[in-house]
C-alpha positions as CSV (number, residue, x, y, z in Angstrom):
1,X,100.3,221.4,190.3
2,X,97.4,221.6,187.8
3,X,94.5,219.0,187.5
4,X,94.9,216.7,184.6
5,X,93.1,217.7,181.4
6,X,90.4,214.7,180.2
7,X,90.3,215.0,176.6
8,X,86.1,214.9,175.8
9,X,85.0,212.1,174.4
10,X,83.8,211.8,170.5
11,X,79.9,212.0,170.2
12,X,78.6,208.4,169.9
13,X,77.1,207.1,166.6
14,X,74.2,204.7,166.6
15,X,75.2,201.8,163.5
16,X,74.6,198.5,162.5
17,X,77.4,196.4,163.6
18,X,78.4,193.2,161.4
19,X,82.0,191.7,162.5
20,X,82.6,188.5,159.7
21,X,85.7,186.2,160.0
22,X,86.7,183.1,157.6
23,X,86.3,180.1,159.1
24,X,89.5,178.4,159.2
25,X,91.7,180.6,157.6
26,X,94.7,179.2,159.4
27,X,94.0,175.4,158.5
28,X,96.7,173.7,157.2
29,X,96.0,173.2,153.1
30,X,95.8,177.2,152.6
31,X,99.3,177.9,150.8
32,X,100.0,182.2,151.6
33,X,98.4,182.3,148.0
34,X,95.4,181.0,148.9
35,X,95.4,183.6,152.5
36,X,96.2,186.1,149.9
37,X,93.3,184.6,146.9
38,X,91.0,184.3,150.4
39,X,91.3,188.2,151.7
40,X,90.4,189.8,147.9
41,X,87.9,187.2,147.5
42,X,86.3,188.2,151.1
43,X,86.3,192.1,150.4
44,X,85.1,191.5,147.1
45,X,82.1,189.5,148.5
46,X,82.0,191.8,151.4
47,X,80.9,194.8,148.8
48,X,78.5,192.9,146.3
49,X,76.7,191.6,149.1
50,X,76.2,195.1,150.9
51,X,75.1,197.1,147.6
52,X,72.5,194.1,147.3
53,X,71.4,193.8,150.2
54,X,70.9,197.8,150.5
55,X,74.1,199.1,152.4
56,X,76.1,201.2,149.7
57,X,79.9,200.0,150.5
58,X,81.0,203.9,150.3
59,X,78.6,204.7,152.9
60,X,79.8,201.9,155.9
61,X,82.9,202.1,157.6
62,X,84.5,198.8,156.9
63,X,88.0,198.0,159.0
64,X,90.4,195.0,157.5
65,X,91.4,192.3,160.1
66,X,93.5,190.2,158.0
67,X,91.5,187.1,158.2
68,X,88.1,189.0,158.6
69,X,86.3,193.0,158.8
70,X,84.6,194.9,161.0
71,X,81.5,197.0,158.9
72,X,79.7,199.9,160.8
73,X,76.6,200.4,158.7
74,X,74.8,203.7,159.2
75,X,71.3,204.1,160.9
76,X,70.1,205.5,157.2
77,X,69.5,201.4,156.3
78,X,66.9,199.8,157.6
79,X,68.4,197.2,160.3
80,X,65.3,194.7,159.1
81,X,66.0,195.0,155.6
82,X,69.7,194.3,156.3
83,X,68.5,191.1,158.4
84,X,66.6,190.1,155.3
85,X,68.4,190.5,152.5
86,X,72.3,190.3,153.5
87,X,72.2,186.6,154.4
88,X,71.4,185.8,151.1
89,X,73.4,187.6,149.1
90,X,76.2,186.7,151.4
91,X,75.7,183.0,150.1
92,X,75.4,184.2,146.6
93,X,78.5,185.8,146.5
94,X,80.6,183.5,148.3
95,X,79.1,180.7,146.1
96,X,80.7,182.7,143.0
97,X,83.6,183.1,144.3
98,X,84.0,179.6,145.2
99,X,83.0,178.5,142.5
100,X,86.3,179.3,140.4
101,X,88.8,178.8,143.1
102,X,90.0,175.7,144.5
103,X,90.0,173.9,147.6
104,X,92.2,176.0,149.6
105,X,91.3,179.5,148.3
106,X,87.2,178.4,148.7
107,X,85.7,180.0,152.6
108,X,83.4,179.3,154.6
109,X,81.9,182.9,157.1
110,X,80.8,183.6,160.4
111,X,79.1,186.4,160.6
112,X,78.0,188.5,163.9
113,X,75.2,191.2,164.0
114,X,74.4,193.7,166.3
115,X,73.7,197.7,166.7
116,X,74.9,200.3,169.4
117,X,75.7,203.3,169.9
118,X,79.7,203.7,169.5
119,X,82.6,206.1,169.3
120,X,85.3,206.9,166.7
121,X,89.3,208.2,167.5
122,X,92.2,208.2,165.1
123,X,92.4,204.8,165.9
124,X,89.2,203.2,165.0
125,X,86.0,202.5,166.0
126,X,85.3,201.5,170.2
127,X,82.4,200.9,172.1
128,X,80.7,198.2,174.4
129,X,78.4,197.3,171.1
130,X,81.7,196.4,168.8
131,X,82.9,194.3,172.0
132,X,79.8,192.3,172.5
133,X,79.5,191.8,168.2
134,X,83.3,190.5,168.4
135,X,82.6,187.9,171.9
136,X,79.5,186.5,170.0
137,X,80.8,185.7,166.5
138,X,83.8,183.7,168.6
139,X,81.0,181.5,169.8
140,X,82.8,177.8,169.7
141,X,79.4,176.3,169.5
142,X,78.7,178.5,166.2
143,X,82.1,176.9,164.8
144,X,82.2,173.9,165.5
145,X,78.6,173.6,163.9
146,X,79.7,175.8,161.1
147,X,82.5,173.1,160.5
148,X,80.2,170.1,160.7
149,X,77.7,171.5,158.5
150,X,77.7,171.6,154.6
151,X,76.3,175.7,155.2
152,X,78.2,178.1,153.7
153,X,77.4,180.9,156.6
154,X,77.1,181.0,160.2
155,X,74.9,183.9,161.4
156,X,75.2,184.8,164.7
157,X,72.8,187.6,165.9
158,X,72.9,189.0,169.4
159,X,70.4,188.3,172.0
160,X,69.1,192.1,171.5
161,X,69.6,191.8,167.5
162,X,67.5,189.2,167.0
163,X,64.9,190.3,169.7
164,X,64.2,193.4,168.5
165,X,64.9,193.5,164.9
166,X,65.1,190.0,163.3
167,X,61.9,188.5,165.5
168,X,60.0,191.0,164.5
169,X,60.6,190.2,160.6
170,X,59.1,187.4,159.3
171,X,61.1,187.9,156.3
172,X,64.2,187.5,158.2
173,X,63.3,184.0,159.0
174,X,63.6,184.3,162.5
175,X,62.3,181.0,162.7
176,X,65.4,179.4,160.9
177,X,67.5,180.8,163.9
178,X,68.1,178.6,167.6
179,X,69.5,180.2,170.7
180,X,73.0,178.8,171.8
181,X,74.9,179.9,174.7
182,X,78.1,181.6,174.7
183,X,81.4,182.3,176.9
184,X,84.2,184.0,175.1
185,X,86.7,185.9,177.8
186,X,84.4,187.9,180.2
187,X,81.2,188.0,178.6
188,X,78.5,185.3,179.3
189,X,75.5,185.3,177.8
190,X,73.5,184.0,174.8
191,X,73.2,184.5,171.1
192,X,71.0,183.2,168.0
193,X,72.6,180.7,165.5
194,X,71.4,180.7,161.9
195,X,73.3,178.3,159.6
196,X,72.2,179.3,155.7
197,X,73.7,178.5,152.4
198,X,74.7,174.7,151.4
199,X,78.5,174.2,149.8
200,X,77.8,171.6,147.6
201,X,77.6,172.2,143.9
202,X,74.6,174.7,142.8
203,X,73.0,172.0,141.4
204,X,72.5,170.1,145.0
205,X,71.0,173.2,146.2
206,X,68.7,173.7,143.6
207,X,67.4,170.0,144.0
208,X,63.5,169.0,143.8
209,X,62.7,168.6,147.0
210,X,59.7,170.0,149.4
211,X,60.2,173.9,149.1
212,X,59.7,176.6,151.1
213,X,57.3,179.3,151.1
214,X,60.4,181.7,150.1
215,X,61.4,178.8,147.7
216,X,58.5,176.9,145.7
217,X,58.4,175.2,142.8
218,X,56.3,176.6,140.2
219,X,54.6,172.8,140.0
220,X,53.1,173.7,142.8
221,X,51.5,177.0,141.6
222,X,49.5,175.2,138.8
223,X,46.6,172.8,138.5
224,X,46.2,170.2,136.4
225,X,44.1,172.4,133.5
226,X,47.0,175.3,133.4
227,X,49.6,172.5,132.7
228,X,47.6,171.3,129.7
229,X,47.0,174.9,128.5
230,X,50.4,175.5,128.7
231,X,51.7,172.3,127.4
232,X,49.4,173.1,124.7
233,X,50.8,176.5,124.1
234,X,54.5,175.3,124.5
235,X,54.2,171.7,122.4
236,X,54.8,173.8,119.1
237,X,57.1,176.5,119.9
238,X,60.8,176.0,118.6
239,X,63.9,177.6,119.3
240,X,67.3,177.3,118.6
241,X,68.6,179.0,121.9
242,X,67.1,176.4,124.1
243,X,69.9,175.3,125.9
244,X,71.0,179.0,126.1
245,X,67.7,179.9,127.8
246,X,67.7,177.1,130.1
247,X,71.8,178.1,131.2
248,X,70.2,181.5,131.4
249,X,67.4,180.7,133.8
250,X,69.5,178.7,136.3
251,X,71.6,181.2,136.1
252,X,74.3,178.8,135.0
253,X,73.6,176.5,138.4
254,X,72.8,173.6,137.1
255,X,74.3,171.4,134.5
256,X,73.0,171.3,130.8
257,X,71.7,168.6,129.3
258,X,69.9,168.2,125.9
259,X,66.0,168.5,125.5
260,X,63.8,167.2,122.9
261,X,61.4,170.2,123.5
262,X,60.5,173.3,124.9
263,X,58.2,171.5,126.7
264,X,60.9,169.1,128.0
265,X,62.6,171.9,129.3
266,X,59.8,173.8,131.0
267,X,59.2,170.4,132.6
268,X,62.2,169.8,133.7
269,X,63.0,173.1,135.3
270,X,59.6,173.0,137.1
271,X,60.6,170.7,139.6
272,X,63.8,173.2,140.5
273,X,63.6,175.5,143.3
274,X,63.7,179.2,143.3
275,X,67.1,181.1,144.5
276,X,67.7,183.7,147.4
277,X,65.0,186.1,144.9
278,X,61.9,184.0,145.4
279,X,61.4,183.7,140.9
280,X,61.8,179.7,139.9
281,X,63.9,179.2,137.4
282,X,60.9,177.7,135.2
283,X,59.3,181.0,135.3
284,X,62.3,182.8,134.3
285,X,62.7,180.7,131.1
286,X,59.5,181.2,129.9
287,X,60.0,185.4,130.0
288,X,63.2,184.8,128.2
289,X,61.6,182.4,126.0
290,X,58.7,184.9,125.7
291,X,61.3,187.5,124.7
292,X,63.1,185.2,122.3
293,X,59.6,184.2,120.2
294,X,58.5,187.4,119.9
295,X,55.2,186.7,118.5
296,X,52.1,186.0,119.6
297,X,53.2,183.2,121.5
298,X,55.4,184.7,123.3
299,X,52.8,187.9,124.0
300,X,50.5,184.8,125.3
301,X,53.6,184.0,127.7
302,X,54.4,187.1,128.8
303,X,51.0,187.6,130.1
304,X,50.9,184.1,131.7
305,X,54.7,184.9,133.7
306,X,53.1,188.4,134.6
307,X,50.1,186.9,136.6
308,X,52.4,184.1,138.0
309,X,54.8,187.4,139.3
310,X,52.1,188.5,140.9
311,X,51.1,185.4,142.6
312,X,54.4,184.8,144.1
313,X,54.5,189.0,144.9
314,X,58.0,189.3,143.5
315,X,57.2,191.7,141.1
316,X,59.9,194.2,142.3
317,X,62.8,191.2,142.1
318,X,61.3,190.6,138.7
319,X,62.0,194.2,137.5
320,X,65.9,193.7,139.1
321,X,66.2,190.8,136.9
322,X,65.4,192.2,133.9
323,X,67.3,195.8,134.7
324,X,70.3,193.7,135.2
325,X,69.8,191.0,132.3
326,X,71.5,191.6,129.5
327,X,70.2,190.9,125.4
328,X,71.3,187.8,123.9
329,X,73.6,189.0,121.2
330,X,72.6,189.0,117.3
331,X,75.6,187.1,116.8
332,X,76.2,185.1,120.0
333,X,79.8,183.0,120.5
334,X,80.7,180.6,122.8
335,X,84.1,180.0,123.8
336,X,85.9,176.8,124.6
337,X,89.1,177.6,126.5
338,X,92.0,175.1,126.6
339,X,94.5,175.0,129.0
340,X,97.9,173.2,128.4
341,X,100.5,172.9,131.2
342,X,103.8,171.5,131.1
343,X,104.2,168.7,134.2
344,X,106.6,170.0,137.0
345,X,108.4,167.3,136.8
346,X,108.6,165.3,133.3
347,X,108.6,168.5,130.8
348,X,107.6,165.5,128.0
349,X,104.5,165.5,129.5
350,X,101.5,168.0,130.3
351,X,98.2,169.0,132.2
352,X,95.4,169.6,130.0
353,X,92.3,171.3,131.6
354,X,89.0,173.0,129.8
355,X,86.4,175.4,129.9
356,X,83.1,175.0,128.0
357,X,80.8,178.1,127.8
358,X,77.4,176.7,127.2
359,X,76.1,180.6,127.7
360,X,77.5,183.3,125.8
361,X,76.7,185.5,128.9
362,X,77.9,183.6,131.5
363,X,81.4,183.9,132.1
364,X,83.2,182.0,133.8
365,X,82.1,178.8,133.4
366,X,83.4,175.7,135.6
367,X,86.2,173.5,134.3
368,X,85.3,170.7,132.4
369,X,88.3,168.1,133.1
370,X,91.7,167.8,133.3
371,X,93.9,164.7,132.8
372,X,98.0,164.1,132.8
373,X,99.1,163.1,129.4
374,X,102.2,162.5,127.1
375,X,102.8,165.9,124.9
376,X,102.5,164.0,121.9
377,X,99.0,163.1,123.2
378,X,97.6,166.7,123.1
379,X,96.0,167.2,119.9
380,X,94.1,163.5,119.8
381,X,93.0,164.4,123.4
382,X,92.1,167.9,122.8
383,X,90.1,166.2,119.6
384,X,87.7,164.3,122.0
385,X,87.1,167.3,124.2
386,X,86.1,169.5,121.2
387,X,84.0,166.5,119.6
388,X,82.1,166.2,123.7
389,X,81.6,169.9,123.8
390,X,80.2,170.2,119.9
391,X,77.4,167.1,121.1
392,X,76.6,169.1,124.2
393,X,76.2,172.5,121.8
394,X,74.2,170.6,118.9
395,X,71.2,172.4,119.0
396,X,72.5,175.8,119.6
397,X,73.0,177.8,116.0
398,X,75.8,180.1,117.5
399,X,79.3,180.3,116.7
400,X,82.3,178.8,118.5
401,X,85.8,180.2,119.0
402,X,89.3,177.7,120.2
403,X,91.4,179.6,123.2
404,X,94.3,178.0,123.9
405,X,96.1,178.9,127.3
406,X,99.8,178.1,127.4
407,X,103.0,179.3,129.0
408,X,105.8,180.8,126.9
409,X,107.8,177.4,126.6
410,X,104.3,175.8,124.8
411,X,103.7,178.7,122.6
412,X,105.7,177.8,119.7
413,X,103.0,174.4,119.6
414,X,102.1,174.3,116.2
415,X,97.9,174.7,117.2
416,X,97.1,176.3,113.4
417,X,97.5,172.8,112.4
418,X,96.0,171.1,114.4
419,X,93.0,168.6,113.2
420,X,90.3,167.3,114.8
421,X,88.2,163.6,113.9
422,X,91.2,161.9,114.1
423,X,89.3,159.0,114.6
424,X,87.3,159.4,111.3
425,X,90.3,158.7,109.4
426,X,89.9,162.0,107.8
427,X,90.9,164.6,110.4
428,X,89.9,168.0,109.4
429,X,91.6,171.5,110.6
430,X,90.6,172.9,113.5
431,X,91.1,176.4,111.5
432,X,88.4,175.3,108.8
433,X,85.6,175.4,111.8
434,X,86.7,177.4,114.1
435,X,88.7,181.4,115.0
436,X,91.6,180.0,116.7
437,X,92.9,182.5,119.9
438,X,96.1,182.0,121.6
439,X,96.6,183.3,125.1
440,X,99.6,183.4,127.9
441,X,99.5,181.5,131.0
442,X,101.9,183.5,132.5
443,X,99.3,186.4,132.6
444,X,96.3,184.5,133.2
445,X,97.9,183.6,136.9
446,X,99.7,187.3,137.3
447,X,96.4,189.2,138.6
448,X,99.4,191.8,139.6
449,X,99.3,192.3,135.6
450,X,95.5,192.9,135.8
451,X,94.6,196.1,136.1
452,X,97.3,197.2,133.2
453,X,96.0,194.9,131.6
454,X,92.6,196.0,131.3
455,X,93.2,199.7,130.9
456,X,94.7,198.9,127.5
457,X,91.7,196.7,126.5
458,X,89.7,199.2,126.9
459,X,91.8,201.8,125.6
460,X,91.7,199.6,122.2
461,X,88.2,199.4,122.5
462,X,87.4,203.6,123.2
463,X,89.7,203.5,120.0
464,X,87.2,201.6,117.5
465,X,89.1,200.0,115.4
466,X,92.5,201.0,116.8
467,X,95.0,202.7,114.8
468,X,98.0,201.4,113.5
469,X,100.2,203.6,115.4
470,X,99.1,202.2,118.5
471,X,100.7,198.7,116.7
472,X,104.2,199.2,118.0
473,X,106.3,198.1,115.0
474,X,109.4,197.7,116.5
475,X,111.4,194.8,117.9
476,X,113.8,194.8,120.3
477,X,116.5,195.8,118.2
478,X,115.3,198.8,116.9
479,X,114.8,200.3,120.6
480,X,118.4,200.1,121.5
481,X,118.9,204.0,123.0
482,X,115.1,203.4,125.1
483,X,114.6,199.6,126.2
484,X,111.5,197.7,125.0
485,X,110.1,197.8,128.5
486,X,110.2,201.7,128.8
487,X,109.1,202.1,125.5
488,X,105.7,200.0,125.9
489,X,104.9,201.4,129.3
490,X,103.5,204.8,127.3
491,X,99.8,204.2,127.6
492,X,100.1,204.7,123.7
493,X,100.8,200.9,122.7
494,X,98.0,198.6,122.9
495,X,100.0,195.8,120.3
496,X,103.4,194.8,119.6
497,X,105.0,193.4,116.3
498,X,107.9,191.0,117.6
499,X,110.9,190.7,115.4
500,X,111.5,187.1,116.3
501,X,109.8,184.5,117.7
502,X,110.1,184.7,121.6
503,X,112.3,181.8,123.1
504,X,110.9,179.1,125.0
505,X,113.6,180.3,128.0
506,X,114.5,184.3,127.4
507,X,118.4,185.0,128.5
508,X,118.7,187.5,131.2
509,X,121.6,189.0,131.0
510,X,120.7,189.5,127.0
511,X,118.6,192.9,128.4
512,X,114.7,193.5,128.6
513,X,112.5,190.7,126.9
514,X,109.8,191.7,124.7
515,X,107.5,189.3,125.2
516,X,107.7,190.1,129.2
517,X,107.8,193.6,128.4
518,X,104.5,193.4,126.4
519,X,102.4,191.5,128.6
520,X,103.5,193.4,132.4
521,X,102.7,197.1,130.5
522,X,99.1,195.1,129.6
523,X,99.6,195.0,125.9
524,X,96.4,192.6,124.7
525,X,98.1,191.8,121.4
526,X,101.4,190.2,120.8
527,X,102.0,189.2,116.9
528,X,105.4,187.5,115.1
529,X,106.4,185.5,112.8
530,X,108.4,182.7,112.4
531,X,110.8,184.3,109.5
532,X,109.4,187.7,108.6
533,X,110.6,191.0,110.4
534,X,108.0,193.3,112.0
535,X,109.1,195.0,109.3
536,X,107.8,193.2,106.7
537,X,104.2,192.4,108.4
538,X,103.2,195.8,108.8
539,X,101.1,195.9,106.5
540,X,99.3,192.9,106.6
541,X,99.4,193.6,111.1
542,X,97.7,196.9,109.4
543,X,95.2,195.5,107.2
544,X,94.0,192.7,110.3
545,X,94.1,195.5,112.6
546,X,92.0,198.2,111.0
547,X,89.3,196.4,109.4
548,X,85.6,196.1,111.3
549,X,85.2,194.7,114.5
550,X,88.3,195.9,116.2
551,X,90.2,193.9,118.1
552,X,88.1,191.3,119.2
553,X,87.1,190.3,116.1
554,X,91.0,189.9,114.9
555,X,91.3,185.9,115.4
556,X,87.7,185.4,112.9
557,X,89.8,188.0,110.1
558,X,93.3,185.9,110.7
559,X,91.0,183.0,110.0
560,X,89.0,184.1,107.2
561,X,92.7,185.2,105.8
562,X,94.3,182.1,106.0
563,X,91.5,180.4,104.3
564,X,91.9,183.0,101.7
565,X,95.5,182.9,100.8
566,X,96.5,178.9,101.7
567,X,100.3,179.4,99.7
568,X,100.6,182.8,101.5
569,X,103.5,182.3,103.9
570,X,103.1,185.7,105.4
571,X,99.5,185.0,106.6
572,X,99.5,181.2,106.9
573,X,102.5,181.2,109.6
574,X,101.3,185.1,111.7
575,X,101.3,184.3,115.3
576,X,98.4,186.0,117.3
577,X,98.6,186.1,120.8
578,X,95.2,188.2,121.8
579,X,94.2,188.3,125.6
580,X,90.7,189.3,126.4
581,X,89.9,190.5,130.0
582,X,86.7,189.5,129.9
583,X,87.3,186.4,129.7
584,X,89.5,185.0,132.7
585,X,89.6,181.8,134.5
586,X,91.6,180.3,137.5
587,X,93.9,177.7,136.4
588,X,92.7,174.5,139.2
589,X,89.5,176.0,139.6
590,X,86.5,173.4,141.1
591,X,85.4,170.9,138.3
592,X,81.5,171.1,136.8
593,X,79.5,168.0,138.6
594,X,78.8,166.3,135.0
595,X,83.0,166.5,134.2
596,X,84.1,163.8,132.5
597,X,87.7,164.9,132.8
598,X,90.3,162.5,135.0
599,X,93.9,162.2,135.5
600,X,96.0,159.2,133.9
């Protein structure tokens, strides 16, 4: 009888090892939506932390366990710069992604670190080092204080971790961590607790208060004389972005309010801490600022930001910033997005909830309100939120665009007529002030309808302006030998011309609905009218379509037409259902701290 053959071993690998689980993913308020909302959202932070923090995703091994990962980073990144940098951009990320998801899809991590040498089969990755990563990050002590604390992120370093790569950093904070014992199945031992990142909103993080050397308040970097220089320098400089600059500089963290100055600005956000990069806020808005003038004040300010850089020795995070900032537009827009929701159970009644963009870079922004009111109630209440978002944009000279989100039984809502000042006694039409967009519901929440979604976008957009063959101009009964839903899913078709009005409740047994069809193949434009053919609008669809500015700049032509031609039926009753990728929200997302939203 032969001796039994011992298959060799794989050669070991020497990696970083960080093991991350969601605190709490089992607790009882998280619907299998929000597990599912929870897992993407974790991957996706997972990534954008990495990249940041130096660790290129494609280069790790990173294993999925359901309700956490396992990421082998190679020896190629510096285990102290990983210390330094991924605890921060782990709050970051999870902070944006919490930001615009509610209660149960928000998270909370533990994170375990450690390095080894270790093994690979077909089945994974083994080794004592993975082991010991795993035991430590099941620490009760670390969750139970993770669960009492308002942190964001447990870190939970191993004994030899911390020893020998994180105490040897001062940028790691080593000091920030506190040894804790820990007994999780057969190992006994200790590890190092780090709590970092606070939950509440960015504004409570970003609170005056005594900063660190990693987080100071530029206050702090100036004496008495340099405040009246700049004071001086600032008291007659004018801008009608100011509120844009300031959203800009926070990075959209803390609420906007209104300033009488520049000056009032630069004072205000002097007293606000820096974030995870170390640049204050203040000192951010006076580059932008600086960019903005132009002139010789702003050359003057450019200089002054350049020696402050250097004090502070972030002159490399500086650069990142402005690599990754992009130019306020010539003609910047903001967006006020509208969502209307019939109730569950009283269909005469609705949920209203809103959006205001106070930064036409910053997308998305966090609801405004919502409230529980009579249908017949809509267009007085949507009235005040349009008249509190225009006081809250009067000093910005940019242009505004009207969304309005609703499902297919709202869409026939007649918002082209709309007013608003109601309470004037002379209501005027929303159409006169603003491009009015309307936008599906049903595909907002359908992130399954996504990614189709946004290849035609940008097919349309490659396509500058689009041609009117890629319109289809067929309804549903023109399509009888090839149904509507075959026929849109050629890549071809980034429109379709209904034939009818869609109903509030399509029939199916009557076959394939077009409106369905349209918005699962991605199609961002969905026109019809309320008694012309597709027929007969093709070539006004044509004319709208083709002209400058391609698609996205179709609702400000439909406008600009209907003012144009007021006894023009075929114009003044077009339907325009445009949905832009780029700008997506989550329907129950968190509410802004200054909302002044409620339910009835």
């Amino acid at each position: 009888m032969g001796r039994k053959v011992v298959p060799l071993s794989p050669p070991t690998e020497h990696r970083t090892i960080v093991v991350v689980d969601v605190a709490e993913f089992t607790r009882p308020d998280r619907t299998v939506p929000h597990q599912l909302a929870v897992q993407e959202g974790l991957h996706d932070v997972l990534r954008a932390a990495l990249a940041a923090a130096g660790a290129d995703p494609a280069g790790c091994a990173i294993e999925d366990r359901g309700d956490g990962a396992l990421i082998l980073v190679p020896s190629s990144v510096p285990k102290s710069e990983l210390a330094e940098k991924l605890p921060d951009r782990l709050v970051a990320e999870i902070r944006r992604h919490n930001a615009t998801r509610d209660r149960g899809a928000q998270f909370k991590l533990r994170v375990g670190l450690h390095a080894g040498d270790i093994r690979r089969n077909e089945h994974g990755w083994v080794g004592n080092a993975v082991n010991l990563a795993c035991r430590i990050l099941e620490s009760e002590e670390a969750k139970a204080e993770l669960g009492r604390s308002e942190q964001l992120v447990a870190l939970i370093a191993s004994s030899h971790f911390y020893e020998e790569v994180i105490a040897q950093e001062p940028a790691s904070a080593p000091e920030s961590y506190r040894r804790i014992n820990v007994v999780v199945k057969s190992f006994e031992g200790h590890a190092w607790l780090r709590l970092h990142g606070e939950t509440g909103p960015p504004s409570a993080s970003l609170q005056a208060a005594r900063p660190s050397e990693e987080d100071r308040l530029v206050r702090s970097l100036l004496n008495e004389d340099e405040l009246k220089v700049l004071q001086g320098l600032l008291s007659d400089v004018e801008t009608t972005r100011l509120p844009m600059l300031v959203s800009r500089a926070t990075r959209a963290a803390i609420p906007v309010r209104r300033f009488g100055s520049v000056w009032d600005a630069f004072d205000y956000l002097a007293d606000v801490n820096a974030g995870p990069d170390g640049i204050p806020p203040a000192i951010e808005f006076l580059e932008l600022l600086a960019a903005d003038l132009g002139d010789e004040n702003g050359s003057e300010l450019t200089a002054w930001v350049a020696q402050k850089i250097h004090t502070l020795r972030r002159a490399t995070e500086q650069q990142e910033r402005q690599e990754g900032r992009f130019p306020v537009p010539a003609e910047p827009r903001l967006h006020l997005m509208i969502v209307i929701e019939l109730d569950a159970i009283d269909d005469s009644r609705c949920v209203l909830s809103w959006w205001r963009q106070d930064d036409p870079l910053e997308w998305p922004p966090l609801r405004g309100g919502v409230c529980e009111l009579a249908a017949d109630e809509l267009e007085q209440r949507i009235d005040d939120v349009i008249i509190e978002a225009e006081g809250v944009w009067s000093d910005q000279a940019v242009s505004v665009a009207l969304e309005f989100v609703m499902p297919r039984s709202l869409l026939q809502l007649p918002i082209m007529g709309w007013r608003k000042e109601h309470r004037s006694g002379d209501p005027r039409p929303l159409v006169y002030d603003y491009p009015l967009v309307l936008r599906s519901l049903e595909r907002m929440r359908s992130a399954h309808w996504h990614r189709l979604w946004r290849r035609r976008w940008d097919s349309a957009l490659d396509d500058h302006p689009p041609s009117p063959r890629r319109i289809h101009p067929y309804g549903l009964a023109e399509t009888k030998e090839n149904p509507i839903d075959a026929v849109l899913s050629e890549s071809t078709w980034v429109g379709l011309v209904m034939d009818e009005p869609p109903s509030a409740h399509p029939d199916p047994s009557a076959g394939p609905d077009a409106l369905t069809a349209a918005l699962r193949a991605g199609l961002p434009l969905i026109l019809w009218h309320p008694s012309a053919s597709a027929e007969d609008l093709r070539e006004l669809v044509s004319r709208l379509v083709t002209a400058d500015g391609g698609l996205s700049g179709l609702p400000g032509r439909h406008r600009a037409a209907r003012l144009a031609a007021t006894e023009d039926d075929l114009i003044r009753n077009l339907v325009v259902l445009l949905d832009d990728p780029d700008r997506k929200i989550v329907p129950g997302g968190p509410l802004s701290p200054t909302s002044s939203g409620g339910r009835k």
